[in-house]
DSSP file (Angstrom, degrees, kcal/mol; ACC not computed):
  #  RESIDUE AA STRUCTURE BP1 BP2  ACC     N-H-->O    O-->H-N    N-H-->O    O-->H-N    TCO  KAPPA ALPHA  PHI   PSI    X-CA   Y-CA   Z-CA
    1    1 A X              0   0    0      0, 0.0     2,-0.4     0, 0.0    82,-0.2   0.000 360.0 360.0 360.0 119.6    0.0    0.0    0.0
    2    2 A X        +     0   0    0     81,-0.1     2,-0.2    80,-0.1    80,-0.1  -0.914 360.0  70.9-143.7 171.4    1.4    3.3   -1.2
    3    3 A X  S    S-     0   0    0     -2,-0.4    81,-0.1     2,-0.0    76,-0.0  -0.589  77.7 -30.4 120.6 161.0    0.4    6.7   -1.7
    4    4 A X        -     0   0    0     -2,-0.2     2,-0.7    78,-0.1    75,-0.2   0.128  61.7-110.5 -42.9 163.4   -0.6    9.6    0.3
    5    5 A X        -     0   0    0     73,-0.8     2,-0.4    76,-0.2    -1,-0.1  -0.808  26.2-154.1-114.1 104.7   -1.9    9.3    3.2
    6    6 A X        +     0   0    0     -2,-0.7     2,-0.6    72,-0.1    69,-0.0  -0.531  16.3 170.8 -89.7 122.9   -5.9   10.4    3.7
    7    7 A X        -     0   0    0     -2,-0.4     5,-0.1    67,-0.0    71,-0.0  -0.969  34.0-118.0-131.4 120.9   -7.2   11.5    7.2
    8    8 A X     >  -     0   0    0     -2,-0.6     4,-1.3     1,-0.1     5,-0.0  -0.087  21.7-111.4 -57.6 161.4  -11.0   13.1    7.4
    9    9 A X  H  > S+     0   0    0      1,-0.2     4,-2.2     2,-0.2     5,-0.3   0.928 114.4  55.7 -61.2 -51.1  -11.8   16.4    8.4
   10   10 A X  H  > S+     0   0    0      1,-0.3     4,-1.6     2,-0.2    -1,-0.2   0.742 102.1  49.8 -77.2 -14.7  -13.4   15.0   11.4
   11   11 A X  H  > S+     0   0    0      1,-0.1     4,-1.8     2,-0.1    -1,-0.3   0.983 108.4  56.0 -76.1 -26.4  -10.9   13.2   12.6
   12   12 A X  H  < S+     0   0    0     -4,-1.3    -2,-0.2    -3,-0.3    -1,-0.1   0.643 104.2  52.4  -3.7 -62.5   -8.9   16.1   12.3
   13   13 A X  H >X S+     0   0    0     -4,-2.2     4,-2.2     1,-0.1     3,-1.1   0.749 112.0  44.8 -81.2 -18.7  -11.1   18.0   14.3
   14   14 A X  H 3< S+     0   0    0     -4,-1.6     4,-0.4    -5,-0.3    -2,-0.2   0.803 109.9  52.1 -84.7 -13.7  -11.2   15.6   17.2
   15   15 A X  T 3< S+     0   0    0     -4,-1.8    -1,-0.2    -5,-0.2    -3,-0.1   0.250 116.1  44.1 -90.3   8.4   -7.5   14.8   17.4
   16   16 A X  T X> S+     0   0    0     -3,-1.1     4,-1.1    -5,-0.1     3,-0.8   0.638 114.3  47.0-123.3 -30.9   -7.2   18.8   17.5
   17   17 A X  T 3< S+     0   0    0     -4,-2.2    -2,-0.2     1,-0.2     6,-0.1   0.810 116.6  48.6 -72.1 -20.9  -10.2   19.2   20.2
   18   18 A X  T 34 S+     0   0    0     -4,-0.4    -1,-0.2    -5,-0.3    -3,-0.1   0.896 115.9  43.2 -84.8 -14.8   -8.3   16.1   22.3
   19   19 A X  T <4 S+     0   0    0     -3,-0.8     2,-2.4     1,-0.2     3,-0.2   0.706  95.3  75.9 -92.9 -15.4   -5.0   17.9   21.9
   20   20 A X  S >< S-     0   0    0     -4,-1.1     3,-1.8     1,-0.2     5,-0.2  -0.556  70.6-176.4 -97.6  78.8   -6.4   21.5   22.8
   21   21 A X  T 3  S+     0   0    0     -2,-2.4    -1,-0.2     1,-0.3     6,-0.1   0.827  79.1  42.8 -65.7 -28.9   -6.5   20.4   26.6
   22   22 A X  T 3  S-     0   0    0     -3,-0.2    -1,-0.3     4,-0.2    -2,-0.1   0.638 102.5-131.8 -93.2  -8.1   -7.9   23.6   27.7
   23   23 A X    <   +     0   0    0     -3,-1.8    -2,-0.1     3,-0.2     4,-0.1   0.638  61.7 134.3  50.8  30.9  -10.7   24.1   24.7
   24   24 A X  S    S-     0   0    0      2,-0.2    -1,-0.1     1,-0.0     3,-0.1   0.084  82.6-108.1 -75.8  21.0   -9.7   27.6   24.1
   25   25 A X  S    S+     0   0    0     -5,-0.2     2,-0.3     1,-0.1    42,-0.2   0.484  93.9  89.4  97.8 -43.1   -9.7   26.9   20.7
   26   26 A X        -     0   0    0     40,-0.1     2,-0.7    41,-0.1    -2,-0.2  -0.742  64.9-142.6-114.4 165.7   -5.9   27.0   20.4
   27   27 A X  E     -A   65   0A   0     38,-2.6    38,-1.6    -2,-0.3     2,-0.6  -0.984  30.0-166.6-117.0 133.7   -3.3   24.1   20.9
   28   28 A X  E >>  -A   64   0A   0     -2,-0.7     3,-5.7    36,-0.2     4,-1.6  -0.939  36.5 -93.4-110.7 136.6   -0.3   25.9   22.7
   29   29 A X  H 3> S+     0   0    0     34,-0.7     4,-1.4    -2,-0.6     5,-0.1   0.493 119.9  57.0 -32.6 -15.6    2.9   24.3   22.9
   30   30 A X  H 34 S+     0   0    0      2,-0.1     4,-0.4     3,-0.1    -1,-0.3   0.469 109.0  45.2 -93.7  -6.1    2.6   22.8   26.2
   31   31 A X  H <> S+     0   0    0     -3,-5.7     4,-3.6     2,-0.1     5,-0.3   0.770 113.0  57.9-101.1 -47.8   -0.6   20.9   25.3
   32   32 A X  H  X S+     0   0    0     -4,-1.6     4,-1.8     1,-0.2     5,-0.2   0.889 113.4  34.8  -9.9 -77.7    1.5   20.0   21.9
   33   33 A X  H  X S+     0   0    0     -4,-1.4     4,-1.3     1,-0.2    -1,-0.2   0.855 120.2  48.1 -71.1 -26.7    4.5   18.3   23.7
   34   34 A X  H  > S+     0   0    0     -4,-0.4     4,-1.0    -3,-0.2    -1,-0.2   0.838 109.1  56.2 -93.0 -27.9    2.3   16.6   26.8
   35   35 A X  H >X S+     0   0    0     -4,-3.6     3,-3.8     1,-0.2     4,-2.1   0.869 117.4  36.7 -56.4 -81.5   -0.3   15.3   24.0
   36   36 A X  H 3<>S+     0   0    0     -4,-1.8     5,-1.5     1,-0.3    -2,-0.2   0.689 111.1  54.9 -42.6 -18.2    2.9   13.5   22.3
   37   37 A X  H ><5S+     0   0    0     -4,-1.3     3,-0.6    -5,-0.2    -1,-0.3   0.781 108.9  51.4 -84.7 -27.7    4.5   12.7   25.3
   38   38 A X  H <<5S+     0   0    0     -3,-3.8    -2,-0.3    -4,-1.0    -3,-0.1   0.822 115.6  42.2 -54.7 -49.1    1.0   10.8   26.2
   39   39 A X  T 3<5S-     0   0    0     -4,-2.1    -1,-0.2     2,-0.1    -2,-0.2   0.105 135.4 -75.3-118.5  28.0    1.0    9.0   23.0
   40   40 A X  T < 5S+     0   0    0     -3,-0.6     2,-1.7     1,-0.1     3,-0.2  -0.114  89.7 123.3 114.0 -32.4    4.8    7.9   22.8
   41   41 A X      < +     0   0    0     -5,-1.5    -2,-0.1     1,-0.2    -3,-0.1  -0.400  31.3 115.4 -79.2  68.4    6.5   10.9   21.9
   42   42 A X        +     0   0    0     -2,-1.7     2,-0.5    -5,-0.1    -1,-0.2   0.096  47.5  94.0-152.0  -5.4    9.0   11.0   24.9
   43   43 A X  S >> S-     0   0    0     -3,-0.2     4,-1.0     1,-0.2     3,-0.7  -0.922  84.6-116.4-111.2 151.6   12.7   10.5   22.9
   44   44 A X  H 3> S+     0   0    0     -2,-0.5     4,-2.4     2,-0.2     5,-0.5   0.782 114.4  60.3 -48.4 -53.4   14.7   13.6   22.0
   45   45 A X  H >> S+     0   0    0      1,-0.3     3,-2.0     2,-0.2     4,-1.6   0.815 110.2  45.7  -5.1 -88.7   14.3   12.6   18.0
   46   46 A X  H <> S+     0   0    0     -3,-0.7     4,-2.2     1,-0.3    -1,-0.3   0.722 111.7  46.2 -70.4 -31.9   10.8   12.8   18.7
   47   47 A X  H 3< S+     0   0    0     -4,-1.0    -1,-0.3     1,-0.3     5,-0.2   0.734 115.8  42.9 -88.6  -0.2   10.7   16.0   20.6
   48   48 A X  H XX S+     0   0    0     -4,-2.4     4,-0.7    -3,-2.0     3,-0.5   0.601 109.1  58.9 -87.9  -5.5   12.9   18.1   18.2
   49   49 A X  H 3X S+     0   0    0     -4,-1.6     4,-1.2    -5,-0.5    -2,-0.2   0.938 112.0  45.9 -79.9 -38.2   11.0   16.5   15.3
   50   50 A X  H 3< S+     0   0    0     -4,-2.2    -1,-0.3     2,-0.2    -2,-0.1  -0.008 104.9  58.1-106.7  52.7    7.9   18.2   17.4
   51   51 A X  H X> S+     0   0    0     -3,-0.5     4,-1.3    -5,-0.1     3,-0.6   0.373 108.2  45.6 -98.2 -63.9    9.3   21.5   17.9
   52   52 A X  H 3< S+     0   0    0     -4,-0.7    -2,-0.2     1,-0.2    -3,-0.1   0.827 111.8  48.9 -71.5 -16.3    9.7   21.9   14.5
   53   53 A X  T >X S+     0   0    0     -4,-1.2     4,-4.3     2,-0.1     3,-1.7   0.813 110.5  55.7 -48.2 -40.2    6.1   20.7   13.5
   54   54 A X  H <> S+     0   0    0     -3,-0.6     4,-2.0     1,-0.3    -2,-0.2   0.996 117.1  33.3 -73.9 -48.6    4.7   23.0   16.2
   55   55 A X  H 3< S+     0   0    0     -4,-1.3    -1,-0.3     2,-0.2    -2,-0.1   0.221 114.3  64.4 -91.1  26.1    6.3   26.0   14.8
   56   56 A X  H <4 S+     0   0    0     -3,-1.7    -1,-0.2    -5,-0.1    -2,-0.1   0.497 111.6  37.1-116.8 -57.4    5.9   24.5   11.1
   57   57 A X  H  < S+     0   0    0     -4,-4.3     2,-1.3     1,-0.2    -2,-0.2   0.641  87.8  93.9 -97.8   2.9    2.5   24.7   11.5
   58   58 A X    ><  +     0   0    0     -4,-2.0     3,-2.3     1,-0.1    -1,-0.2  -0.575  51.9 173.9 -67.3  79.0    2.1   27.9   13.3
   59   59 A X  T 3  S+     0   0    0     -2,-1.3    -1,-0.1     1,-0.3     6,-0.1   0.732  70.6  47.7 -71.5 -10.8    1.7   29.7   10.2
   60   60 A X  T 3  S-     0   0    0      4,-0.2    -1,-0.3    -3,-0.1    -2,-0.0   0.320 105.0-121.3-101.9   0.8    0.8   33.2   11.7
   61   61 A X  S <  S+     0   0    0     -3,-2.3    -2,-0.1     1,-0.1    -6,-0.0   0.697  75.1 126.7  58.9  15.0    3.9   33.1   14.4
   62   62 A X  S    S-     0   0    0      2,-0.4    -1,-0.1     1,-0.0     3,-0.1   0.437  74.9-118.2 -63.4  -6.2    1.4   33.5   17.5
   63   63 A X  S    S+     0   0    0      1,-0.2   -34,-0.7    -5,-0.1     2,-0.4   0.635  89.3  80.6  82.3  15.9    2.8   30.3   19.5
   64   64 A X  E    S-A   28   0A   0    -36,-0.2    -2,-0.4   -35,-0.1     2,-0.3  -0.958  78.3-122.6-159.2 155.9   -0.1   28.8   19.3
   65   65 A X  E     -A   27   0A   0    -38,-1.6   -38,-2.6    -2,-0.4    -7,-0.1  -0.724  13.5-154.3 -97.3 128.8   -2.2   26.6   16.4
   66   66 A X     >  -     0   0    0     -2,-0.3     4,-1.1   -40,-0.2     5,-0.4  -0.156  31.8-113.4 -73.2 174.7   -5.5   27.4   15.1
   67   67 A X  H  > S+     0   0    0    -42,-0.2     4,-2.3     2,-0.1     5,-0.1   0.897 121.1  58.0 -85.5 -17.8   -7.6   24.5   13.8
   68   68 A X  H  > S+     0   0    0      3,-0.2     4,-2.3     2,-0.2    -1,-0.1   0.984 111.4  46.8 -81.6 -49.1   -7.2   26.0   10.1
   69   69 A X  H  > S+     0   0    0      2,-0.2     4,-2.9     1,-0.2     3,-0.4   0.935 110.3  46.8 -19.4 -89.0   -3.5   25.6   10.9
   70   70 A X  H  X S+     0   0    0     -4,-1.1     4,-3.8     1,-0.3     5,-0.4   0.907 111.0  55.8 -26.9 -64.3   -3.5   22.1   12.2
   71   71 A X  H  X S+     0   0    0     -4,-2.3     4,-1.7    -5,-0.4    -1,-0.3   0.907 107.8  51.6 -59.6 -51.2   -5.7   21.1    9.2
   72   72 A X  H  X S+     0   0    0     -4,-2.3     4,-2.0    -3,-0.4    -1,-0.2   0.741 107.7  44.0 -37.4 -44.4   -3.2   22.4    7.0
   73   73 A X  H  X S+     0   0    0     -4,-2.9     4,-3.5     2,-0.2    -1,-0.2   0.931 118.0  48.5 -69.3 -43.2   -0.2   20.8    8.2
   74   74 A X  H  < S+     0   0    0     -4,-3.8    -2,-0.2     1,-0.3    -3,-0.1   0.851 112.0  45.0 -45.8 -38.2   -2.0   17.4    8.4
   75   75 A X  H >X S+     0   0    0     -4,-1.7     4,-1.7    -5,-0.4     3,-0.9   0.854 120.3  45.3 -93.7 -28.6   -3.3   17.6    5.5
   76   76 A X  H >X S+     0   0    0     -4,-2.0     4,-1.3     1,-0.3     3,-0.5   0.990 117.9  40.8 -62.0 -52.1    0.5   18.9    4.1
   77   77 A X  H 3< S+     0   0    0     -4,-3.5    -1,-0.3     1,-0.2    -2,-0.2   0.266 107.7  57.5 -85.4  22.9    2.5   16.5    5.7
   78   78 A X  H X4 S+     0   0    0     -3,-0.9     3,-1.6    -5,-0.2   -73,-0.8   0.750 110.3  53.0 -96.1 -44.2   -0.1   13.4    5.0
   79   79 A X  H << S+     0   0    0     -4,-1.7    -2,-0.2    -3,-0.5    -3,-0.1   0.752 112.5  45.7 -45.1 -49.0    0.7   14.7    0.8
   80   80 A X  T 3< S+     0   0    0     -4,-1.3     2,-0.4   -75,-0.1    -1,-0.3  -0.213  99.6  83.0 -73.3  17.9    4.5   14.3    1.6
   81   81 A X    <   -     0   0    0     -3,-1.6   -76,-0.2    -5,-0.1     2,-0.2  -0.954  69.9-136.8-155.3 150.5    4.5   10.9    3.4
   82   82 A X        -     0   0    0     -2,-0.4     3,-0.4     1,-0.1     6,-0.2  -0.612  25.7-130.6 -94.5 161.5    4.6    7.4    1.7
   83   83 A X  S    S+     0   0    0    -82,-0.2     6,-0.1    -2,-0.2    -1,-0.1   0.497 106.2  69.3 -98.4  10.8    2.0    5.3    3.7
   84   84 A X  S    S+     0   0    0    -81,-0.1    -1,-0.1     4,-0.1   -82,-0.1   0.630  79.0 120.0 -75.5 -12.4    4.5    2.7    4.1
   85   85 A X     >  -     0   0    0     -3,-0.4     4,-2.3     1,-0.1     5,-0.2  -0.090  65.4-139.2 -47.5 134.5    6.5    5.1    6.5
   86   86 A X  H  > S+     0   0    0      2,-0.2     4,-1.8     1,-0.2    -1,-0.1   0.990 108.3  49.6 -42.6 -61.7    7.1    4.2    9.9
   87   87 A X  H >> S+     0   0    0      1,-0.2     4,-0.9     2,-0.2     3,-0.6   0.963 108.9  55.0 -48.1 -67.9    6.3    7.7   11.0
   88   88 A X  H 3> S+     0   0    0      1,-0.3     4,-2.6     2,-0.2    -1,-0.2   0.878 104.1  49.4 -63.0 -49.2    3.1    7.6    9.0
   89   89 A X  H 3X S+     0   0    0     -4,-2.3     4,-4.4     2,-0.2    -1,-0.3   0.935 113.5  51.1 -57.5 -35.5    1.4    4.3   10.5
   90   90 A X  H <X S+     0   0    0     -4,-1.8     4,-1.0    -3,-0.6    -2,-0.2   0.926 111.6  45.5 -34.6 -66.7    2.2    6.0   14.3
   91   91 A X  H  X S+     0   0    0     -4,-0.9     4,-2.6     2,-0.2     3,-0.3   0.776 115.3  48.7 -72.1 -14.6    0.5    9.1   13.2
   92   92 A X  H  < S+     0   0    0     -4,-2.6    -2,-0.2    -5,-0.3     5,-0.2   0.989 108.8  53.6 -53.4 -70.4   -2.5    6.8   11.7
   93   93 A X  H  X S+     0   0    0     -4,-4.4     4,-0.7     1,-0.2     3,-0.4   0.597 107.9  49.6 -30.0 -36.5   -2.7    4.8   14.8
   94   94 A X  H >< S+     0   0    0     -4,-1.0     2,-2.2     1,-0.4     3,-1.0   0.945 111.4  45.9-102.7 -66.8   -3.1    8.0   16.8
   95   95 A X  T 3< S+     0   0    0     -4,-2.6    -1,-0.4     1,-0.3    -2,-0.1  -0.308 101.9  68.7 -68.5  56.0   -6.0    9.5   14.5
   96   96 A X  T 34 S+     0   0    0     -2,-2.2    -2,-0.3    -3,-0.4    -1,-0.3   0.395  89.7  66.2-130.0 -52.4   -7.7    5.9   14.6
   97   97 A X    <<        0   0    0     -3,-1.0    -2,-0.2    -4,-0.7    -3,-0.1   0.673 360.0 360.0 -19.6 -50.7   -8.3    6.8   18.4
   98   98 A X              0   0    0     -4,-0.2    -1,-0.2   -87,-0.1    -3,-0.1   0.352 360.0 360.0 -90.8 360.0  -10.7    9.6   17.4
């Protein structure tokens, strides 16, 4: 199985309401790293890999992710990613929870 990788809008929006621990709306960089650190994301690899997502996909430079953000990046980095990646079944598994 190859190709892009397709993740629905709504899971999208529940994997961004489950990350946005405070439901303001925003995901801030401390709900970022403590979602991934919840769901594996706990060796230095992984947490410079999400520093540079969170501020990948903070496309307005406010420190914190909108949902039009988030859906962007998902939907970029799903475009860019084989689904035979390692990486890519992790992030499946994780939107298969929602």
């Amino acid at each position: 199985m190859s190709g892009s990788v397709d993740i629905s809008q709504e899971k999208m929006q529940a994997a961004f309401e489950a990350i946005d621990a405070d439901g303001d709306g925003l995901i801030g960089p401390r709900e970022y790293y403590h979602f991934l650190q919840k769901h594996g994301g706990t060796s230095m690899e992984a947490i410079e890999a999400a520093h540079e997502d969170f501020l990948g996909a903070d496309q307005n430079w406010d420190n914190y992710i909108q949902f039009s953000e988030f859906a962007d990046a998902v939907s970029r980095w799903c475009r860019n990613k084989n689904s035979n990646d390692p990486d890519v079944r992790l992030v499946e598994a994780v939107f298969q929870r929602f």
